[in-house]
C-alpha positions, 0 to 999 in steps of 0.5 A: 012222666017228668017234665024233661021227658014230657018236652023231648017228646013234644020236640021229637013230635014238633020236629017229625010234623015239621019234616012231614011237611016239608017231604009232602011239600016238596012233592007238591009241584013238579020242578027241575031238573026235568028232561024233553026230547027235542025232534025234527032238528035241521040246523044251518049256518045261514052265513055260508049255508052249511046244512049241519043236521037235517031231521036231528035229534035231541035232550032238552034238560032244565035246572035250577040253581036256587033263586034269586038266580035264574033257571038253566036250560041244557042242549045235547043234539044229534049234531055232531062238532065240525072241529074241536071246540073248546070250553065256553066259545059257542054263544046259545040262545034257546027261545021258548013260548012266553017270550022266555030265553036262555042264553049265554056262553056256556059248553063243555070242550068237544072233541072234532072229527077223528076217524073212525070217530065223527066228533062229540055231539054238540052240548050247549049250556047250561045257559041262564033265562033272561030273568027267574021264571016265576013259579008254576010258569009251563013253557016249550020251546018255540017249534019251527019247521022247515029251513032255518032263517034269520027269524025262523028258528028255535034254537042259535049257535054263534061260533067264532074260530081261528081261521074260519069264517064266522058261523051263525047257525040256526036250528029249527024243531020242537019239544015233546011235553012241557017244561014247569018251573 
């Protein structure tokens, strides 16, 4: 064999071990995207005492951009858009065990009511952790229970619109399963 053919060989060989690597080490640890169910939603705007949803229902759905940026974390609940809200107005905290948050001012637009139609469910984020979660870190949302108060929630929406009073809605529930960044 000659000495080109002997090193096309050993590249094809180099390179194919080189990719095997990288498809077994990309198996080796659960990463985002992933989703979790979210029950047990009751959400109150603790301003006006407006009850949005008791017993609701909801998808919790991570991402991750890369680092050095933060992981993202997305909210879709049964709650349902009072009025047409538009795009990046609603400010979102989620919080989660170990003392990680997600927060911004991140939503798609949501249609309100238009009968027969009840509005858009309610969407928040993505909005960004605080800071990037370190690797093999496994954290949920902080389950609550019962009626939403100033200390008592999982989940905060603060909306300011034209010509309505401010809202400050706080949402109580858990997660099933675990989230692993």
């Amino acid at each position: 064999m000659s000495r080109s053919k002997i090193a096309s060989v050993g590249i094809a060989c180099t390179a194919g071990a080189f990719a095997a690597t990288m498809a077994l080490s990309g198996t080796a640890s659960a990463l985002p995207p992933e989703s979790r169910a979210v029950t047990g939603m009751t959400c109150v705007d603790i301003v006006s005492s407006t009850v949005w949803v008791s017993g609701g229902t909801g998808t919790l759905s991570s991402s991750d951009p890369g680092a050095p940026n933060a992981q993202k974390m997305k909210l879709t609940s049964s709650m349902t858009a009072p009025v047409a809200i538009a795009p990046n107005t609603l400010t979102t905290t989620i919080r989660f065990t170990g003392g990680i948050t997600f927060s911004g001012v991140v939503n798609p637009p949501m249609n309100g009511p238009n009968p027969p139609n009840p509005g858009s469910p309610i969407t928040l984020g993505p909005v960004a952790a605080g800071s990037r979660i370190a690797s093999g870190t496994s954290t949920n949302m902080i389950a609550t229970t019962g009626t939403p108060t100033a200390t008592n929630y999982s989940v905060r929406i603060q909306a300011s619109f034209s010509g309505l009073p401010p809202a400050d809605i706080r949402c109580t529930g858990s997660q099933t399963g675990t989230f692993t960044f």
